[in-house]
LOVEXKE-548681 format. One record per residue (C-alpha): residue in three letters; x, y, z. Coordinates in nm, 3 decimals. Layout:
LOVEXKE-548681
{"ALA", {X, Y, Z}}
...
end
This chain:
LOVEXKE-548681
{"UNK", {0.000, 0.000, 0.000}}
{"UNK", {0.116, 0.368, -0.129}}
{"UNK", {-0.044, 0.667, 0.008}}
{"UNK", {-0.125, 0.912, -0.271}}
{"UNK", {-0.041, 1.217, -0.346}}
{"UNK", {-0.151, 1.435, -0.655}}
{"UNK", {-0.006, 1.340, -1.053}}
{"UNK", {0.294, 1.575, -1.099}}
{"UNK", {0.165, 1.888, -1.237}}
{"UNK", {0.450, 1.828, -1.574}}
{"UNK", {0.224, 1.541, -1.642}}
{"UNK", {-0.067, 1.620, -1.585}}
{"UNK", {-0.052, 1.996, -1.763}}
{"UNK", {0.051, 1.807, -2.042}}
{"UNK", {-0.234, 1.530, -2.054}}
{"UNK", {-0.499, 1.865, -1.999}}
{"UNK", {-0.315, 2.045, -2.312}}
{"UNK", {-0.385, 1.744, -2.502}}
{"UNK", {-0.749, 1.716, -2.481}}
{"UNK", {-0.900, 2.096, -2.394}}
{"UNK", {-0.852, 2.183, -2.744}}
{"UNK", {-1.203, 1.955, -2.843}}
{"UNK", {-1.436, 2.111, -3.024}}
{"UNK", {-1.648, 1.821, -3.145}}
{"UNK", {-1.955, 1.805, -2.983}}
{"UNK", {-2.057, 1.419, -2.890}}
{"UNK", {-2.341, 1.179, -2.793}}
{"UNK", {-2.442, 0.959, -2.570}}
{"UNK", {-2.414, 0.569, -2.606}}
{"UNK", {-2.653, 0.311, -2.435}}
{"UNK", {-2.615, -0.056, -2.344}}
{"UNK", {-2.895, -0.255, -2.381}}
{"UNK", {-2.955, -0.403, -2.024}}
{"UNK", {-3.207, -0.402, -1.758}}
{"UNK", {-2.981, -0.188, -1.514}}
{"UNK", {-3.012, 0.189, -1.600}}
{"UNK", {-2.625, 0.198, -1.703}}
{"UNK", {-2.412, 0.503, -1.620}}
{"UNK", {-2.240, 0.563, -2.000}}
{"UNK", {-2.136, 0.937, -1.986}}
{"UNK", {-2.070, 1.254, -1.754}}
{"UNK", {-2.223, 1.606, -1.892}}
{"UNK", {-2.406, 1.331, -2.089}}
{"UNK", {-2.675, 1.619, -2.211}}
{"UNK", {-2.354, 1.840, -2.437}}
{"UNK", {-2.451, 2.002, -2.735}}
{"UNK", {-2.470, 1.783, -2.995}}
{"UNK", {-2.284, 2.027, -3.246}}
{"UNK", {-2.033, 2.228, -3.109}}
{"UNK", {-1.797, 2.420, -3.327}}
{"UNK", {-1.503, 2.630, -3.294}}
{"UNK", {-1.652, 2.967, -3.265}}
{"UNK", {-1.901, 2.894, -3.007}}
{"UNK", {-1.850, 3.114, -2.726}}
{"UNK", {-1.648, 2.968, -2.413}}
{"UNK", {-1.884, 2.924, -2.103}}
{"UNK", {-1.765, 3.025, -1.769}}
{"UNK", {-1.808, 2.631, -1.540}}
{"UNK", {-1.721, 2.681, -1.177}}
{"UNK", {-1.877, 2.367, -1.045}}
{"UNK", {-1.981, 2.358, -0.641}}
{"UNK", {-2.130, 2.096, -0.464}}
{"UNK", {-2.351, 2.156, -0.196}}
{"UNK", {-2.202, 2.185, 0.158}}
{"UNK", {-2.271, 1.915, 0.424}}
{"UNK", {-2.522, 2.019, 0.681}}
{"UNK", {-2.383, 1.821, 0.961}}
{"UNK", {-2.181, 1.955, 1.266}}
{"UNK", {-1.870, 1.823, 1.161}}
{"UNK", {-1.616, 1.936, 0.823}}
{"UNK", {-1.504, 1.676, 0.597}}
{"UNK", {-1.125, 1.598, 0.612}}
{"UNK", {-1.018, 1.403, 0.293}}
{"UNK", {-0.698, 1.134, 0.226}}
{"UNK", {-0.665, 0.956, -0.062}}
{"UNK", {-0.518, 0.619, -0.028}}
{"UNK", {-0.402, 0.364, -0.262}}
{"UNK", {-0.446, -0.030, -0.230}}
{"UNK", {-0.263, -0.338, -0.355}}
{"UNK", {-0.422, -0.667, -0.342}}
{"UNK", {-0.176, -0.914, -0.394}}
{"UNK", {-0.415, -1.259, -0.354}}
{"UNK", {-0.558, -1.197, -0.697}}
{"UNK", {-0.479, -1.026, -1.020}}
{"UNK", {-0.684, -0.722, -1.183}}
{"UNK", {-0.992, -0.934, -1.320}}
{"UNK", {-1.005, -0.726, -1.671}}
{"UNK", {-0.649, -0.679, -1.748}}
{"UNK", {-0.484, -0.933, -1.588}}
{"UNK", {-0.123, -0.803, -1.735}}
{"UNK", {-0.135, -0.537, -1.518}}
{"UNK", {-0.079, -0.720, -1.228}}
{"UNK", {-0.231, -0.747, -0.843}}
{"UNK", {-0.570, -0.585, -0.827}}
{"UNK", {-0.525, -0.193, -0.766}}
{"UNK", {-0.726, 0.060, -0.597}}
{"UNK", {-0.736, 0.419, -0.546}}
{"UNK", {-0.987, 0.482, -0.248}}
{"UNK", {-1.080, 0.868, -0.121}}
{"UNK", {-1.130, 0.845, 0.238}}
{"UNK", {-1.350, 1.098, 0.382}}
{"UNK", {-1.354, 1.150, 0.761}}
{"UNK", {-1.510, 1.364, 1.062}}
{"UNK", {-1.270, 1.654, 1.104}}
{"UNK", {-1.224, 1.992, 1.311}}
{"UNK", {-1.360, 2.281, 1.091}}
{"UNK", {-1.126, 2.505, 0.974}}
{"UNK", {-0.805, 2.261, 0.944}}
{"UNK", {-0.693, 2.127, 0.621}}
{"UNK", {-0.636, 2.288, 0.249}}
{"UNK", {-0.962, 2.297, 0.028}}
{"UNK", {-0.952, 1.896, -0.144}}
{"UNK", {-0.987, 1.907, -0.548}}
{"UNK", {-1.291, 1.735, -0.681}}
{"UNK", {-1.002, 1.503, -0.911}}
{"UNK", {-0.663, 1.504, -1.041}}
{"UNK", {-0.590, 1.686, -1.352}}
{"UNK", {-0.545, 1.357, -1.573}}
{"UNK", {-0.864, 1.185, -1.429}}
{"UNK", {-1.014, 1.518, -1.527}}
{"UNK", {-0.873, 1.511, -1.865}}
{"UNK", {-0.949, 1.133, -1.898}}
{"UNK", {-1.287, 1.210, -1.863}}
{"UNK", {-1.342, 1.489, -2.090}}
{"UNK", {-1.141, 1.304, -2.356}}
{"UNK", {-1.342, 0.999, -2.389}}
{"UNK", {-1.686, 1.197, -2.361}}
{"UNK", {-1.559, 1.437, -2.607}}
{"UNK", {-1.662, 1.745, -2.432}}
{"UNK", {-1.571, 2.040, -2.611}}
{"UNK", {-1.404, 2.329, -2.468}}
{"UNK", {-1.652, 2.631, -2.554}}
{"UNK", {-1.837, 2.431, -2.249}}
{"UNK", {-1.598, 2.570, -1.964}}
{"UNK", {-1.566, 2.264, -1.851}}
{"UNK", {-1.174, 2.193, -1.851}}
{"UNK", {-1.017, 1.950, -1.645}}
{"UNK", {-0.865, 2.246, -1.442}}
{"UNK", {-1.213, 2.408, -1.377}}
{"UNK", {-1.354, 1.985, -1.371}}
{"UNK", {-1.061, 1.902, -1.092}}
{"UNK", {-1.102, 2.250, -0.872}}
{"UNK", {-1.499, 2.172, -0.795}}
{"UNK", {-1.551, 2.282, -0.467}}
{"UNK", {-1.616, 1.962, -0.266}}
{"UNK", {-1.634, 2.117, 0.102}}
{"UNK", {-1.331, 1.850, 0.199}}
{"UNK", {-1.023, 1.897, 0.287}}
{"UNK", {-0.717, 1.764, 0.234}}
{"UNK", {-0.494, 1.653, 0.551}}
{"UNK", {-0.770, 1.816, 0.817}}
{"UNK", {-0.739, 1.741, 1.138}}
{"UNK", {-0.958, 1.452, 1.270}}
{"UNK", {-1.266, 1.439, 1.513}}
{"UNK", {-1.198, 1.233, 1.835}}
{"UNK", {-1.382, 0.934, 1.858}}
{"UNK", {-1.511, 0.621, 1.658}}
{"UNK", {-1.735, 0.595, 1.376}}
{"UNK", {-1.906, 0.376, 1.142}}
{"UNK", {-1.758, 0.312, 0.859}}
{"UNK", {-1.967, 0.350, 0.533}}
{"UNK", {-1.840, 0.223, 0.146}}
{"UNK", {-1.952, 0.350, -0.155}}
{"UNK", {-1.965, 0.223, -0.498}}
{"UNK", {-2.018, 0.462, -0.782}}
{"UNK", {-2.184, 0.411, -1.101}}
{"UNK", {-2.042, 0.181, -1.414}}
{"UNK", {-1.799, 0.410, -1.603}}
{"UNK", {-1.875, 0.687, -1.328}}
{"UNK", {-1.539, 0.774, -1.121}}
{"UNK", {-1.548, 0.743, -0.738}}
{"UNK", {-1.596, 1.106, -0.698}}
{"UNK", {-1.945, 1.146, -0.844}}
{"UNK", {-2.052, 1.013, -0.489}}
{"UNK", {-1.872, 1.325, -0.289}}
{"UNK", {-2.122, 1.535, -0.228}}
{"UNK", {-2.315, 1.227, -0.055}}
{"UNK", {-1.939, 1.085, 0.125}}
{"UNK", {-1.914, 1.477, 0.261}}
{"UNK", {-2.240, 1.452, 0.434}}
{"UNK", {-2.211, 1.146, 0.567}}
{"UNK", {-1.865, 1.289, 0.688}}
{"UNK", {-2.008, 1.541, 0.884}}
{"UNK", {-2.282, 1.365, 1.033}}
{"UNK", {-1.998, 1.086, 1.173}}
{"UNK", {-1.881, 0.869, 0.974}}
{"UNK", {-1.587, 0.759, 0.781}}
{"UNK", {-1.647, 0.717, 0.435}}
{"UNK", {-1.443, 0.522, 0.207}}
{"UNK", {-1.492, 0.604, -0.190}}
{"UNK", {-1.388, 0.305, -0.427}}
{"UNK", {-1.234, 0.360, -0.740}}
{"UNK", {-1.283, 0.035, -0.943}}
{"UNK", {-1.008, -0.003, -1.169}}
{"UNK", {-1.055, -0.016, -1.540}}
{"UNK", {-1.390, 0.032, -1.488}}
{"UNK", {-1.436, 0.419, -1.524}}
{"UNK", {-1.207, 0.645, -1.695}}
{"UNK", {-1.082, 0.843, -1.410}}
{"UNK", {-0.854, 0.694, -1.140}}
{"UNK", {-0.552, 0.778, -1.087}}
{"UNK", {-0.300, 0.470, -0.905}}
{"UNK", {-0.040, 0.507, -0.678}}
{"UNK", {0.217, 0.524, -0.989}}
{"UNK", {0.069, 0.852, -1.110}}
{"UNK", {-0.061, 0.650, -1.416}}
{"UNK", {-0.449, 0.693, -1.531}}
{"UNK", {-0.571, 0.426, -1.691}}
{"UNK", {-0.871, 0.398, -1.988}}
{"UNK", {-1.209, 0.193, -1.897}}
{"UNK", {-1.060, -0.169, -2.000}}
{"UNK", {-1.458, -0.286, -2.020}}
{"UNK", {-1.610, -0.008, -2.106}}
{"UNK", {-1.620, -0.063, -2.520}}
{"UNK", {-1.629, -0.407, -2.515}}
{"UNK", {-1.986, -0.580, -2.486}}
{"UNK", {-1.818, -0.905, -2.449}}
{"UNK", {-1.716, -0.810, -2.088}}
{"UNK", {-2.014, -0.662, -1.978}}
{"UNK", {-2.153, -0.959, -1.776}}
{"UNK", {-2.322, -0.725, -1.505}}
{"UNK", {-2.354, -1.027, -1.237}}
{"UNK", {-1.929, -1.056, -1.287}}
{"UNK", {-1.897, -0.709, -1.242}}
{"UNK", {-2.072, -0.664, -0.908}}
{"UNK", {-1.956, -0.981, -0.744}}
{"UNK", {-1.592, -0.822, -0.865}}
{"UNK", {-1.704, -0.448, -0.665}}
{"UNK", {-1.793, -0.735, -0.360}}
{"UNK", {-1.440, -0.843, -0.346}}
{"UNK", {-1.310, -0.434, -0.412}}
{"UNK", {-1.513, -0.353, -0.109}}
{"UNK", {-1.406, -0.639, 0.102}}
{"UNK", {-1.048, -0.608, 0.052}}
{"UNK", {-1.083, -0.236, 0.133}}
{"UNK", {-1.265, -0.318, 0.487}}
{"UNK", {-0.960, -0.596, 0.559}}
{"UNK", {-0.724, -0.268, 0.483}}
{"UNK", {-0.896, -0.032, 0.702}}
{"UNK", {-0.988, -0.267, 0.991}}
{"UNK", {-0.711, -0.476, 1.014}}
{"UNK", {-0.432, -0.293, 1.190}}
{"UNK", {-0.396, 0.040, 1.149}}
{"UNK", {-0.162, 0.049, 0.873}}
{"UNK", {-0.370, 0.087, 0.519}}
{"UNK", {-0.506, 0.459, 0.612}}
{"UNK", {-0.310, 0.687, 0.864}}
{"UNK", {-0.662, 0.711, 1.052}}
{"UNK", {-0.778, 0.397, 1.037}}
{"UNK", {-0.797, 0.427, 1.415}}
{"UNK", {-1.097, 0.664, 1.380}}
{"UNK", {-1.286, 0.360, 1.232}}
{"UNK", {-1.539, 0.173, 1.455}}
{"UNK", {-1.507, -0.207, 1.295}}
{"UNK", {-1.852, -0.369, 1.455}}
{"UNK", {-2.048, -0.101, 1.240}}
{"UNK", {-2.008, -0.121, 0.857}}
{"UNK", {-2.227, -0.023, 0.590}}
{"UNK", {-2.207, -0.016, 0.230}}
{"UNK", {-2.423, 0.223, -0.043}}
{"UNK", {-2.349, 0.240, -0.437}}
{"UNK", {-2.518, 0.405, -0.718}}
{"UNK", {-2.650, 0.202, -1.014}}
{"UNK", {-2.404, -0.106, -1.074}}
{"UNK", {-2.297, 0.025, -0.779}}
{"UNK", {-2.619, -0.059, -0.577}}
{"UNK", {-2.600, -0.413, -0.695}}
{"UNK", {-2.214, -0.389, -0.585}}
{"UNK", {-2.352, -0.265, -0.225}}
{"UNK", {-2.572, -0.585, -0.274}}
{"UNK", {-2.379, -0.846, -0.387}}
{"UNK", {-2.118, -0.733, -0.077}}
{"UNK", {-2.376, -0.802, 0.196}}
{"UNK", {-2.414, -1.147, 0.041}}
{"UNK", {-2.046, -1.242, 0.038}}
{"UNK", {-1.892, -1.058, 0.381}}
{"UNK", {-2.127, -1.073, 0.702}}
{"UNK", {-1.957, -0.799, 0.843}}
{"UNK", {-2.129, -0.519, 0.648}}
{"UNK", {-2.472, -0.453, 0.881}}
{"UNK", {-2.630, -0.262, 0.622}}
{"UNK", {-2.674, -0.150, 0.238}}
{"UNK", {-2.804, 0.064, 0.044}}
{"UNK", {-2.895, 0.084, -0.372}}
{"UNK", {-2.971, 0.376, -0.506}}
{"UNK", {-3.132, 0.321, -0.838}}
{"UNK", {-2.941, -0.011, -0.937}}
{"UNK", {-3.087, -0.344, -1.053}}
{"UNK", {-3.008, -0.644, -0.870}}
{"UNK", {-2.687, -0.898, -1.041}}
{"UNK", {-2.846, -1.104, -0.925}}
{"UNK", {-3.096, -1.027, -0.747}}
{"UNK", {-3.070, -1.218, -0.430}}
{"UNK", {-3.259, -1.526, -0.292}}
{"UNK", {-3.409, -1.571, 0.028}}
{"UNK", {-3.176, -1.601, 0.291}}
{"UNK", {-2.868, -1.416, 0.155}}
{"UNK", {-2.921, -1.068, 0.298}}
{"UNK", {-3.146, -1.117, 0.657}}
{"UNK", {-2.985, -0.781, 0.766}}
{"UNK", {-3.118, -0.370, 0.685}}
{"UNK", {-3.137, -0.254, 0.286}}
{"UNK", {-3.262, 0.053, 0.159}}
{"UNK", {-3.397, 0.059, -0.211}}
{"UNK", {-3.379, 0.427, -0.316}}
{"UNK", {-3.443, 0.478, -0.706}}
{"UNK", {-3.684, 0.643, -0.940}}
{"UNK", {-4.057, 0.605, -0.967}}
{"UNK", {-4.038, 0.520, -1.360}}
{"UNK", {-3.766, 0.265, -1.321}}
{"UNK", {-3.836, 0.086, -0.997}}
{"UNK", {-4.179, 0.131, -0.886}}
{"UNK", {-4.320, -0.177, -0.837}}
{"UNK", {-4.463, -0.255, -1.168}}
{"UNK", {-4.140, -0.096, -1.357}}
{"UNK", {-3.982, -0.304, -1.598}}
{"UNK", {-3.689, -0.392, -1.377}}
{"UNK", {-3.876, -0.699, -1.224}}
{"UNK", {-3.521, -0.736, -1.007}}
{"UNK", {-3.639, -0.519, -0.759}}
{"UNK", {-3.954, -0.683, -0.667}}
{"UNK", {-3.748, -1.029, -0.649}}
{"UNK", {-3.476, -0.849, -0.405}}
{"UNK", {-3.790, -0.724, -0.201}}
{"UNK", {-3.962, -1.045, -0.134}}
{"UNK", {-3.630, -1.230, -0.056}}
{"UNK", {-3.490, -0.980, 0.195}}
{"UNK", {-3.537, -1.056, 0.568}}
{"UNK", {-3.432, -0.769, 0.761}}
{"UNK", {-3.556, -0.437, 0.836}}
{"UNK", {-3.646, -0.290, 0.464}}
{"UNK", {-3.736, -0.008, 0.298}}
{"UNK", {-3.805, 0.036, -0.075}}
{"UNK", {-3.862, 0.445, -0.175}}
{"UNK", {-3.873, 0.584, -0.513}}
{"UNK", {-3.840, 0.960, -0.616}}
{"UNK", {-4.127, 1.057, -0.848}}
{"UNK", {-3.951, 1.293, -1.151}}
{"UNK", {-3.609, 1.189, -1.055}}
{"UNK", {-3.410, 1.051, -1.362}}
{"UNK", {-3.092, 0.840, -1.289}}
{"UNK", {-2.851, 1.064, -1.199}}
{"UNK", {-3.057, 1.243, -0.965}}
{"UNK", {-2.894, 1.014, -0.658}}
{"UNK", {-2.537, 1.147, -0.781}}
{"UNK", {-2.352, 1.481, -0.813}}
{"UNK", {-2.416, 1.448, -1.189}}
{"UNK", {-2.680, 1.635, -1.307}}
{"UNK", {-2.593, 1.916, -1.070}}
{"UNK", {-2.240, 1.973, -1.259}}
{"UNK", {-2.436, 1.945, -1.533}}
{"UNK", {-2.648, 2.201, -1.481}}
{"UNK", {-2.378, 2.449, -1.314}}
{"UNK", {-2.172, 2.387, -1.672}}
{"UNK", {-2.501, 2.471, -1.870}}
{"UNK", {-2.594, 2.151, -2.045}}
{"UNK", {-2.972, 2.089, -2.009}}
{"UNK", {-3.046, 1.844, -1.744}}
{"UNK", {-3.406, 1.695, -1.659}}
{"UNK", {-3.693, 1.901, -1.535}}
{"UNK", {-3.650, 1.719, -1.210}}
{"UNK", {-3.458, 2.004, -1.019}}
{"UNK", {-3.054, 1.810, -0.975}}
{"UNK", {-3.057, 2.000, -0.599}}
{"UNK", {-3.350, 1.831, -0.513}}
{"UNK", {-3.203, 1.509, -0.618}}
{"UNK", {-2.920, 1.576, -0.355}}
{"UNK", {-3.107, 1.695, -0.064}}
{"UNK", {-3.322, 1.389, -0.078}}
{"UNK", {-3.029, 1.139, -0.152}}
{"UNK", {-2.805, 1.289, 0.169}}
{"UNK", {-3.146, 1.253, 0.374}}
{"UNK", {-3.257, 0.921, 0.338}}
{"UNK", {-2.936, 0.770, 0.309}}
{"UNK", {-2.759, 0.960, 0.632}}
{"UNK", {-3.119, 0.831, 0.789}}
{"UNK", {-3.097, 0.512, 0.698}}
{"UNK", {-2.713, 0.486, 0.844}}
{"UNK", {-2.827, 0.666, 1.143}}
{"UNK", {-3.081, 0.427, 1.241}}
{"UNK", {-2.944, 0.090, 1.140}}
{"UNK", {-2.567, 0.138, 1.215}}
{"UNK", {-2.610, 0.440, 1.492}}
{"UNK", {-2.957, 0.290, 1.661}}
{"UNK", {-3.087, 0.620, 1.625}}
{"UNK", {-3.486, 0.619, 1.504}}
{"UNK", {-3.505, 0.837, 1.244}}
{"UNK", {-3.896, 0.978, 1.187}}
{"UNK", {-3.782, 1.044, 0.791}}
{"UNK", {-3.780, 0.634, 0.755}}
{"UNK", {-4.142, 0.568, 0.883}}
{"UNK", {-4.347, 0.719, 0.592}}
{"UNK", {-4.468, 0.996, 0.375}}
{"UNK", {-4.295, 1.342, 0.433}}
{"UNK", {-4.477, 1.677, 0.370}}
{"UNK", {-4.120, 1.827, 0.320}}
{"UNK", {-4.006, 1.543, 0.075}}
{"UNK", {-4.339, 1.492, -0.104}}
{"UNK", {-4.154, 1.333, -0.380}}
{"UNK", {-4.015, 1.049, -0.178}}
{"UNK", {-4.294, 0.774, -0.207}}
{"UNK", {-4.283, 0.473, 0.018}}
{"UNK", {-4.379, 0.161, -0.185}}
{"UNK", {-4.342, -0.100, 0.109}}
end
């Protein structure tokens, strides 16, 4: 294990030259599959951009965490040594690049970027984002996350809470959720899969393409997740077992571990509680089930957060209503009505801050909700605190519809 710090600037100046110049404007591209499948960031661009279009101004600011605590930030990286990356094995033991996200003392700590400059440019390279947007990967990297880097830590223990981000999504479209959890106590631990997005930069400075993300072949959705299961668990050996993967690991209560992802993701968060009985609770925001699981598997607390058109109970994705009759523990199954899905992520709000169109459904409505129910759900089946928001209908989240 390597603790990171940021690409060398030479590099990574370099890498950003290469792609800002875009000017071609660029579509999205959908999978066939029953899981709504993350394929793009500022997925809504122009479709024709040209060189004379007039350069936007994108200064991209997630919402601040409402909890009494700041967010202190590390970034860690992670070696597995028992088993080689699972999509390009040639590359060695599996690695990971993991943003930890901790209580912290307000006021300590340097203001944490939102990415490096080459997962930046990685990202507006393969989406083809052209540069009259704004959106650079210096003005993509400096998003104001409300972390910080190196702050000093809250006394005490916490629950520790990992999270999963979309297919082709990097980890950090799940920050401005991690930075709320942060400040409401807990540690957060943000998993960059590997080859599996086009933004995360290893412990060797290198960024590496999606290795799956072209090739239809690969995309066996059940191999995937059960792949994120083994991600996740070899992160929770790292940070529980001795103190020696994260420089706070200390700050980490071990008995109380939860898990949350978004999309593939969710069915990552899933397919975790099935294969390590240490995590006490999930959560799936908007993510079919692969597979969905059978009786018996998970008899301990899930949340089911996604959108009324895609997992309502007589949506298409007939996965859901499988994982709901099979689960045994404490349960709840909410959908957003108007949400779309990128409304659980900090997607459509960079979207909308950068000036692509995004979906009537307002994108900080999307977060509000998603920090709620989720922090709720943590707080009352890894903190044993009852949380009113979890028992039914709210006339201040009207949108949130119970379906259980």
């Amino acid at each position: 294990m390597k603790r990171n710090r940021r690409i060398s600037a030479v590099a990574a100046l370099a890498l950003a030259a290469l792609v800002t110049g875009t000017g071609a404007g660029f579509a999205a591209t959908t999978t066939p599959s029953a899981t709504p499948v993350a394929t793009h960031v500022f997925d809504t661009a122009p479709a024709t951009a040209t060189a004379t279009a007039p350069t936007r101004s994108f200064q991209g600011t997630l919402p601040a965490p409402t909890g009494r605590y700041a967010a202190g930030e590390d970034v860690i990286h992670l070696t597995d040594a028992s088993r080689p990356d699972p999509w390009v094995p040639s590359s060695g033991p599996r690695q990971l690049t993991v943003t930890m996200v901790y209580p912290a003392v307000p006021g300590t700590g340097t203001p944490a970027p939102y990415m490096t400059l080459a997962e930046a440019a990685g990202i507006i390279q393969h989406r083809k984002i052209p540069a009259s947007s704004g959106v650079t990967p210096q003005t993509l990297s400096s998003v104001t996350t409300h972390a910080f880097d190196g702050a000093r830590p809250q006394r005490g223990k916490y629950p520790l809470v990992v999270l999963s981000p979309a297919y082709e999504d990097p980890r950090m479209t799940l920050t401005a959720l991690a930075t709320e959890l942060a400040s409401h106590g807990y540690v957060v631990a943000l998993v960059g899969h590997t080859y599996e997005d086009f933004g995360e930069t290893l412990a060797n400075g290198q960024t590496p393409s999606c290795a799956i993300c072209d090739d239809p072949a690969r995309l066996d959705f059940d191999s995937v997740a059960a792949s994120r299961a083994l991600d996740e668990s070899f992160v929770i050996d790292q940070l529980t077992h001795g103190n020696t993967a994260w420089r706070l690991a200390h700050l980490i209560d071990k008995h109380e571990i939860g898990t949350a992802g978004h999309s593939l993701g969710g069915a990552a968060a899933a397919a975790t509680m099935i294969a390590d009985p240490r995590v006490r609770a999930g959560v799936n925001m908007d993510g079919s089930f692969h597979p969905a699981p059978m009786p018996g598997q998970i008899n301990r607390p899930l949340l089911m957060l996604g959108t009324a058109d895609n997992h309502s109970p007589s949506s298409h994705d007939t996965s859901w209503e499988q994982a709901w009759a099979a689960l045994g523990g404490y349960k709840k199954w909410l959908t957003v009505a108007g949400a779309d899905h990128f409304s659980f992520a900090d997607l459509n709000l960079l979207q909308e801050q950068a000036g692509f169109p995004t979906p009537p459904f307002s994108p900080e409505r999307g977060v509000v909700i998603t920090r709620e129910y989720v922090t709720a759900f943590f707080d009352q089946t890894l903190k044993g605190i009852h949380r009113p928001l979890l028992d039914g209908p709210s006339p201040n989240n009207p949108e949130v519809l119970f379906q259980d």
